[in-house]
C-alpha positions in Angstrom: 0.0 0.0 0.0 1.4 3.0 -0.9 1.8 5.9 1.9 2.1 9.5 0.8 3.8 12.0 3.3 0.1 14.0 3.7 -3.0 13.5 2.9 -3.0 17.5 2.7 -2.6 19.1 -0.4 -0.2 22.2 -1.0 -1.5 25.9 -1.1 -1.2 25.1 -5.2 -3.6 22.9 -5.4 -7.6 22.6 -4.4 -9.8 19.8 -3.6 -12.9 19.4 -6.8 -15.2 17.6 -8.9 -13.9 16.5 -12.2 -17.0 16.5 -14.1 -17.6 14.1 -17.2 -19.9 12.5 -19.3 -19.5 9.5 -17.5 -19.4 10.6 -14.1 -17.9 12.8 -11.4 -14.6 12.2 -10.3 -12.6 13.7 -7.7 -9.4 15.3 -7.7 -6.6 17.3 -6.8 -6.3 20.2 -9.1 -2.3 22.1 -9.0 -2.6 25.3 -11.1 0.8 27.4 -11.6 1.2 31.3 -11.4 2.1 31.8 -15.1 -0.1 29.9 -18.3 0.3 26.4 -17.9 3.1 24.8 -20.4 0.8 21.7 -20.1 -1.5 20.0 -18.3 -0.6 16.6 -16.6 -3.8 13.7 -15.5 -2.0 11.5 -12.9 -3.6 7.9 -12.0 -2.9 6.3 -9.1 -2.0 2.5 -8.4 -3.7 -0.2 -6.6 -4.8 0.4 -2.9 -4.0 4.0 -4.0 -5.6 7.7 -4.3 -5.0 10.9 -5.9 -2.7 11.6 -2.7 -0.2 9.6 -3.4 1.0 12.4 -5.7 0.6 15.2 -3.3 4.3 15.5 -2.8 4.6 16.3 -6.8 2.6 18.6 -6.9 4.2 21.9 -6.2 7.2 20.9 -7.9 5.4 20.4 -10.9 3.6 23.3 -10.6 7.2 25.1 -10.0 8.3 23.7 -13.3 5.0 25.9 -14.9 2.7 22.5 -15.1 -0.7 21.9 -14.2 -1.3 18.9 -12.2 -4.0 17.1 -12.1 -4.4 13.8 -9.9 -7.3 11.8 -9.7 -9.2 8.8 -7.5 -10.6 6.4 -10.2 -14.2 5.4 -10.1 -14.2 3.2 -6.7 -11.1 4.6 -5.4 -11.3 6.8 -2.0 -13.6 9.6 -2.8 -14.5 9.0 -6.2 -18.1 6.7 -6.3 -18.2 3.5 -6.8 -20.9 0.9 -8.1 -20.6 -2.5 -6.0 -20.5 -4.1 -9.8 -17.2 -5.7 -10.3 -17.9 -5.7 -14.3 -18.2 -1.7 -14.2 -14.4 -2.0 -13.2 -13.5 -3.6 -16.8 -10.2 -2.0 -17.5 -11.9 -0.9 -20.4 -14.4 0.6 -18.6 -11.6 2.5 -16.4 -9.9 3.4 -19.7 -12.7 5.1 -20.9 -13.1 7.0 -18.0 -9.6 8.3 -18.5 -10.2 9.7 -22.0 -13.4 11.3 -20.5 -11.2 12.8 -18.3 -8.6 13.9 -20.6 -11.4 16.1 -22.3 -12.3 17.5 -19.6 -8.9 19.1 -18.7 -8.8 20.3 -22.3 -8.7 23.8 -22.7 -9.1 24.0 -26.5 -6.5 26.3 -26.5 -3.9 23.2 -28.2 -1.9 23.1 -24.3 -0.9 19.4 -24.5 -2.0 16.7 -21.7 0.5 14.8 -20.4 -0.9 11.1 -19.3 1.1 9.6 -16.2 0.1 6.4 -14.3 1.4 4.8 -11.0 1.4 0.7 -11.2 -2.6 -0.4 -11.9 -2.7 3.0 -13.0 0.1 2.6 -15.8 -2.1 -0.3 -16.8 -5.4 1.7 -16.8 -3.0 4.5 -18.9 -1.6 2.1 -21.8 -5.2 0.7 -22.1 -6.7 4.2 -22.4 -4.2 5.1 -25.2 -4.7 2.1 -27.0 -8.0 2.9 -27.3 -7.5 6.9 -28.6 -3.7 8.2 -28.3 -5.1 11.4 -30.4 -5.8 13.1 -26.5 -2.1 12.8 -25.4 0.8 14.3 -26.0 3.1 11.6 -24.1 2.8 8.6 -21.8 4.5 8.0 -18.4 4.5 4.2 -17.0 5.9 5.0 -12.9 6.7 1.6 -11.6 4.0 -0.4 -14.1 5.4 -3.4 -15.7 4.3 -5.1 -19.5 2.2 -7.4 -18.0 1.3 -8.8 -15.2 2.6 -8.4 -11.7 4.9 -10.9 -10.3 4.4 -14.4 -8.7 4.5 -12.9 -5.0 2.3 -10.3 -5.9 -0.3 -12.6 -7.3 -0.4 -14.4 -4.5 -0.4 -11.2 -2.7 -3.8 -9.8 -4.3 -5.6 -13.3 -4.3 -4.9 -13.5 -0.7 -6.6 -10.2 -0.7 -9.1 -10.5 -2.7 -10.5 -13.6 -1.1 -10.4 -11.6 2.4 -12.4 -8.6 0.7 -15.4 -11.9 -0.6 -15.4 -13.4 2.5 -14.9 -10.2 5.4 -15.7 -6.7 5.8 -13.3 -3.5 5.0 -12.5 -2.6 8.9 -11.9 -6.6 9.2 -9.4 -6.7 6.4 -7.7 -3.5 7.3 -7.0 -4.8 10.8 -5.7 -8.1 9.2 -3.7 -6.2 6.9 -2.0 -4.4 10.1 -1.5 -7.5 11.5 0.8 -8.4 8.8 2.7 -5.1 8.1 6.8 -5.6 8.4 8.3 -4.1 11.9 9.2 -0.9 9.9 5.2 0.3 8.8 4.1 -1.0 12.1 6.6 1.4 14.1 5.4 4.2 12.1 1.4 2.9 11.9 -0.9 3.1 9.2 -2.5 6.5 9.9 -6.1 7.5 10.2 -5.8 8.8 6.8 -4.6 5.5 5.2 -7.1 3.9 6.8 -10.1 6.2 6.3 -9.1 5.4 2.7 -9.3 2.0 2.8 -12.6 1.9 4.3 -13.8 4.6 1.3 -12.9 1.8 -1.6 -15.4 -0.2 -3.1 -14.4 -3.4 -2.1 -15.8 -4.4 -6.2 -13.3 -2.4 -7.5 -10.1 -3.7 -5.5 -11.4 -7.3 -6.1 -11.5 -6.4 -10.2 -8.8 -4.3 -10.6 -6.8 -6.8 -8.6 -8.1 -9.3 -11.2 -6.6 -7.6 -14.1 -3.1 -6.9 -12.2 -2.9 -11.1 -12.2 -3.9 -11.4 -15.5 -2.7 -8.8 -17.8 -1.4 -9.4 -21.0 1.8 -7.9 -22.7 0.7 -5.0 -24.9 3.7 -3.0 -25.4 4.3 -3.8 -29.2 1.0 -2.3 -29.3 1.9 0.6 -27.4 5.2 1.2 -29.1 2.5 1.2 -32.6 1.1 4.1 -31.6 4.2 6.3 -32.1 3.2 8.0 -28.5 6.4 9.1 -26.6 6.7 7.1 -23.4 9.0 7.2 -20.3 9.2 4.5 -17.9 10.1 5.9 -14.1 11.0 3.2 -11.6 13.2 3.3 -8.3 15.9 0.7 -8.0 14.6 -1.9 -6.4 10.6 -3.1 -7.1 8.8 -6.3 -5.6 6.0 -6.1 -8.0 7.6 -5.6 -11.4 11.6 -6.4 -11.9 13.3 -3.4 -12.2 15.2 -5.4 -15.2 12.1 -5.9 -16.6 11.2 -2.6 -16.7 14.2 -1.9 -18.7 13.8 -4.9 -21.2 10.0 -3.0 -21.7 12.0 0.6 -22.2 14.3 -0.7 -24.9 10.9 -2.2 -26.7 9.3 1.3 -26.7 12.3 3.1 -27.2 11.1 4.7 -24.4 13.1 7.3 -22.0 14.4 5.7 -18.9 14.6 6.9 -15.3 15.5 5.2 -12.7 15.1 7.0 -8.6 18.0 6.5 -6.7 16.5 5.6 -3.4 13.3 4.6 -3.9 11.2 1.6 -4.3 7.5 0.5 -5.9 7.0 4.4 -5.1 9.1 7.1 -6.5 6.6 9.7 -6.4 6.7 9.4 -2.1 9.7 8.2 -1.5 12.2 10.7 -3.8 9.3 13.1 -5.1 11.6 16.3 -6.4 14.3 13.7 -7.8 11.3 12.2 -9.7 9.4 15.8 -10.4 13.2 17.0 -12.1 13.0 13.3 -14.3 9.0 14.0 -15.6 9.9 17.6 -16.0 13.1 17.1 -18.1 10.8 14.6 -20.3 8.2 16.7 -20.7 10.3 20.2 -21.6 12.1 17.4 -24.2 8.9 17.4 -26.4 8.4 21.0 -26.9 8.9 22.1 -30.5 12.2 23.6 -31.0 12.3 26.2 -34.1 13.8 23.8 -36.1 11.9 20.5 -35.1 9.5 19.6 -37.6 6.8 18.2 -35.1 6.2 15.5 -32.6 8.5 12.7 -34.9 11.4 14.5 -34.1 10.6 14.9 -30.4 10.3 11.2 -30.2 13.7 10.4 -31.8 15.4 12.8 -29.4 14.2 10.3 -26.6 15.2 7.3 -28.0 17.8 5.0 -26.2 18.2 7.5 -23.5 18.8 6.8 -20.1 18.5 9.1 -16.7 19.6 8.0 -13.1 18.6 10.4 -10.8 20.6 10.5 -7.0 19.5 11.5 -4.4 
């Protein structure tokens, strides 16, 4: 589970209703001082919210970027159904390019798409259905397909606890179980008012998918879409390795967090904040660029290792 710093988000940024044609969804919306140089739609990962990128935000913003995090349908404060088949990734996908229009401001400011773990998943399937929204594609710690043999285990544990038990149950067995380290600093109120806020549907679906995903990057890398993959150095639910192997098949930029885990965004936020920046300021037009092909060949084989 991932654990931002705060649950509070910076003077930048204001809690609202993202409004769609398929539902209201809420989010953290980061604004800058100066016109926006983009606009960025983050999606969280499993077990996660649009908190976990709290600590990005005023860097981002900083940088001249608005930043837009969001809870997914079922996630913390964004409704839920009780359905498991309205949490079809390409259900969730959908939702995504819903949201995507509207952040548009017509005013041909490029969106930025980003997506932590599940949500990386949720991203690439979104974009496979209509890239035409985007103007790149960040996968933060979210593998080619699906998670690893632990982590299988891990969410079928899970989501066999959520069929049989309620929320506060499996939130006090999940305690239980947390290494000496988490259970020295405790979960939190706020983590745990979060958990209780999921739709159990969603978890047990979404987790679904995470076992089950198939590899769709040579469909990914078709869609000409400039990627980067962000990771830190060490991950228990996607090899860092692989990670790489899945770079090299986009010809993706690659950044890895020196010092951080399954969570870069929490653990090194300005170190990972610098790394999306640097990709996104890349794709600007230069005056003798001769549009987004170029862009994309400037990103090509490149790799970033960011220290803390």
């Amino acid at each position: 589970m991932s654990r931002p710093p705060t649950f509070t988000p910076p003077p930048c940024a204001r809690a609202r209703a993202l409004r769609t044609p398929r539902g209201d969804f809420a989010a953290l919306d980061a604004v800058p001082r100066t016109d926006p140089r983009g606009t960025v739609l983050l999606l969280p990962g499993y077990t996660g919210s649009k908190e976990d990128f709290v600590a990005l935000l005023e860097p981002l913003t900083a940088a001249g970027f608005r930043a837009v995090a969001v809870d997914g349908r079922g996630q913390y404060e964004s409704r839920g159904t009780g359905r498991q088949e309205d949490y079809a990734q390409g259900e969730l996908a959908r939702d995504v390019l819903a949201q995507a229009m509207a952040l548009d401001a017509g005013d041909g400011t490029p969106t930025h798409l980003l997506g932590h773990s599940l949500g990386g998943q949720i991203a690439r399937a979104a974009v496979l259905l209509d890239a035409a929204p985007f103007r790149s594609l960040t996968l933060m710690s979210s593998g080619p397909a699906e998670v690893s043999a632990g982590q299988r285990d891990k969410v079928k544990l899970l989501g066999d606890a959520l069929a049989a038990l309620t929320m506060d149950q499996v939130w006090d067995a999940m305690r239980a179980l947390d290494p000496p380290e988490d259970a020295a600093t405790g979960g939190g109120e706020d983590l745990r008012r979060r958990w209780l806020r999921n739709d159990p549907a969603q978890l047990i679906a979404t987790g679904r998918q995470l076992s089950v995903e198939p590899d769709r990057v040579d469909e990914l890398a078709a869609t000409g879409l400039p990627v980067h993959v962000v990771s830190g150095e060490r991950d228990d639910v996607w090899p860092v390795g692989l990670l790489t192997a899945m770079a090299g098949r986009l010809g993706a930029l690659r950044t890895t967090v020196a010092g951080a885990e399954h969570s870069p965004n929490t653990a090194r936020p300005e170190e990972t904040a610098a790394a999306l920046v640097a990709f996104w300021e890349s794709l600007r037009p230069s005056p003798k660029s001769a549009g987004p092909g170029a862009s994309r060949a400037s990103q090509d084989g490149r790799d970033c290792r960011h220290t803390a």
